[in-house]
Structure formats: structure tokens, C-alpha cells
N, C-alpha and C positions, 0 to 999 in steps of 0.2 A: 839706432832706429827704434827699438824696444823701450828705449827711457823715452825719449819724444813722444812715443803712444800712449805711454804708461802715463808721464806727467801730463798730457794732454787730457788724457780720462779724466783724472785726478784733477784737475783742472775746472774742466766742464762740467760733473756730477756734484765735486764740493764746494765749488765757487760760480760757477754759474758762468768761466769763462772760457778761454781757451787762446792755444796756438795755432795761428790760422797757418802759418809756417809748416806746421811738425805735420799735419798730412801731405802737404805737398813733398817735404824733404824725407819722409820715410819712406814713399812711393819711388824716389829718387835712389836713396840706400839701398830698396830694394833690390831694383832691377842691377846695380853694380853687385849686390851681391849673389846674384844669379850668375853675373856674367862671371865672377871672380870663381865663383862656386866649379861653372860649367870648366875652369881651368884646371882647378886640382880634382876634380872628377876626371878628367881624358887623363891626366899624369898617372893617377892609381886602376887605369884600367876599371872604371864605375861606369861606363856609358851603357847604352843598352847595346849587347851584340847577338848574332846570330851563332852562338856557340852548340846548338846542341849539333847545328850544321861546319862545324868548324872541328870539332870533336870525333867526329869522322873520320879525319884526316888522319894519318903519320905527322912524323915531324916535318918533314920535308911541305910538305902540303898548310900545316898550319901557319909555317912560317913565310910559304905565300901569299896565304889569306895576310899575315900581318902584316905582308908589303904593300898589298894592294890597298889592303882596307888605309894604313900610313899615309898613301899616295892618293887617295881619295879624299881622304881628312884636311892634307896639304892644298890640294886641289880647293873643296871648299872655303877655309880659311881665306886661300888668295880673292875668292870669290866675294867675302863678306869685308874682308881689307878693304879689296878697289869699291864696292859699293858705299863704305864708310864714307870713303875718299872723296864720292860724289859727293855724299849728301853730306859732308862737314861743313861746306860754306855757306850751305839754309842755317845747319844748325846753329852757325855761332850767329848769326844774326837774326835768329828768332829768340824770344824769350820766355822764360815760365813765367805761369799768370800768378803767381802768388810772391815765388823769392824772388822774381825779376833777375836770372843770371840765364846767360845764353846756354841751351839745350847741347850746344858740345860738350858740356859739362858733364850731361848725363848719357848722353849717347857716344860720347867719345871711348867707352868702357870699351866696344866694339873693337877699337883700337887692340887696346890690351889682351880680349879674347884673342883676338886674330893674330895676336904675334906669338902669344904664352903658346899656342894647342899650334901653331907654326914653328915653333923652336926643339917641341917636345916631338914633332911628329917625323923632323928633318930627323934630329937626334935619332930617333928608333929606325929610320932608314938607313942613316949612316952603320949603326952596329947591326940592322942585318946585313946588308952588302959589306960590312966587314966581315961577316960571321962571329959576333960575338954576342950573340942573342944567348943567353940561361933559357937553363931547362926551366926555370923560377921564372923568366917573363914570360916563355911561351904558356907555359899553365896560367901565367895569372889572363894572360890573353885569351884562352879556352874557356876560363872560369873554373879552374878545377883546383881549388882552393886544397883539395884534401893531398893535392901533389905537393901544394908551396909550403905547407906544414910539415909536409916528410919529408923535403928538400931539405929545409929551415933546419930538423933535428940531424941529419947528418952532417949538415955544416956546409952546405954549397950554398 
């Protein structure tokens, strides 16, 4: 995405021309890199939470919050799946105006959000209702980084 823009500048300021491609296919890179992004953001606990209200809690209570907020997250994903689902059969029959390849291309990423942050969210329901939740994910859940650190140094 970056070389595309970059040679495209480069392109247009010293030669007077350009790729009329590399705007529409960077705009494309983009948005999959958001989607891809917004996956390993939920894995490392980067979303935006309401922790200072979570922090509150005991243990017992945060790792409520973790199930519910999990079951929530789960909940929406199936939400943004089945809505793919509709709209896949516009997409692969419409085209971009520029590379001429069907829009499931680029809105298919949906797919991939919806399954990655659905595999990761089951996962974390399963080891609570196992009870095998760390002290190391509930902080990183809280946001209390200065726990995962002195976790980290004793060795858990």
C-alpha cells in the first residue's frame, strides 16, 4: 500500500503521470488492513474497555465482566457474519470502478474479522467456564499492565 502511494507521487510530481490503479488499490489495502488490524487488536486485549469500571470489581466479578463482555463480542460477530452473508451476492456482482474485480474482494475481509475475533472470543469462554483464566489475562483484561509485569517477573 505504501509503495503504490509512494510510486504514484513519484510518478505524478516527476513524470507528469501516474497509476490510476494504485489509488483505488490502496484504499482497498486499506480497509483489509483495518479489518486484519481490528483482529490482532481483540487477541491482545487493545480494544477500547470500560476498565476503570471493571477495576472495581474482585476477581470473581472481573471475570464476569470477561464472560459477558466474550458473549457480547461473540454475539456481534455472528451479527456482522450473517450480514456479510447477505450482502456477499451484491458484492461479487458488482465491480470497482477502476481494477474492475468484484467488491467481495474487498468486503469479503468481513468474513475473516468475523471468524478470527469469533474463534478468539469462543476460546476465552471456553477457559473461563473451564476456570483456567491467569491472573496475567484477567489484568491484561482490566488494563493493569503494572500486574502483567510482576506476574511476568515472578514467573506465572
Amino acid at each position: 500500500m505504501t509503495g503504490m502511494v509512494f510510486l504514484n507521487v513519484v510518478l505524478r510530481y516527476g513524470f507528469n503521470s501516474g497509476l490510476v490503479i494504485s489509488e483505488e488499490m490502496s484504499r482497498f489495502f486499506f480497509v483489509w488492513l483495518t479489518f486484519v488490524g481490528a483482529v490482532l487488536a481483540f487477541a491482545e486485549n487493545g480494544h477500547l474497555g470500560v476498565e476503570t469500571l471493571v477495576r472495581m470489581f474482585g476477581r470473581r466479578g472481573r471475570i464476569i465482566c470477561m464472560f459477558l463482555t466474550n458473549l457480547l463480542i461473540l454475539f456481534c460477530v455472528a451479527v456482522l457474519f450473517w450480514g456479510s452473508w447477505q450482502q456477499a451476492p451484491i458484492n461479487a456482482t458488482m465491480r470497482s470502478a477502476v481494477a474492475g474485480m468484484p467488491l467481495l474482494y474487498v468486503y469479503g475481509i468481513t468474513f475473516f474479522t468475523a471468524i478470527g475475533v469469533g474463534i478468539i472470543a469462543i476460546w476465552r469462554l471456553f477457559k473461563i467456564l473451564a476456570g483456567r483464566t491467569t491472573e496475567a489475562e484477567i489484568a491484561q483484561f482490566v488494563g493493569d499492565y503494572d500486574s502483567i509485569d510482576a506476574l511476568l517477573e515472578r514467573g506465572e
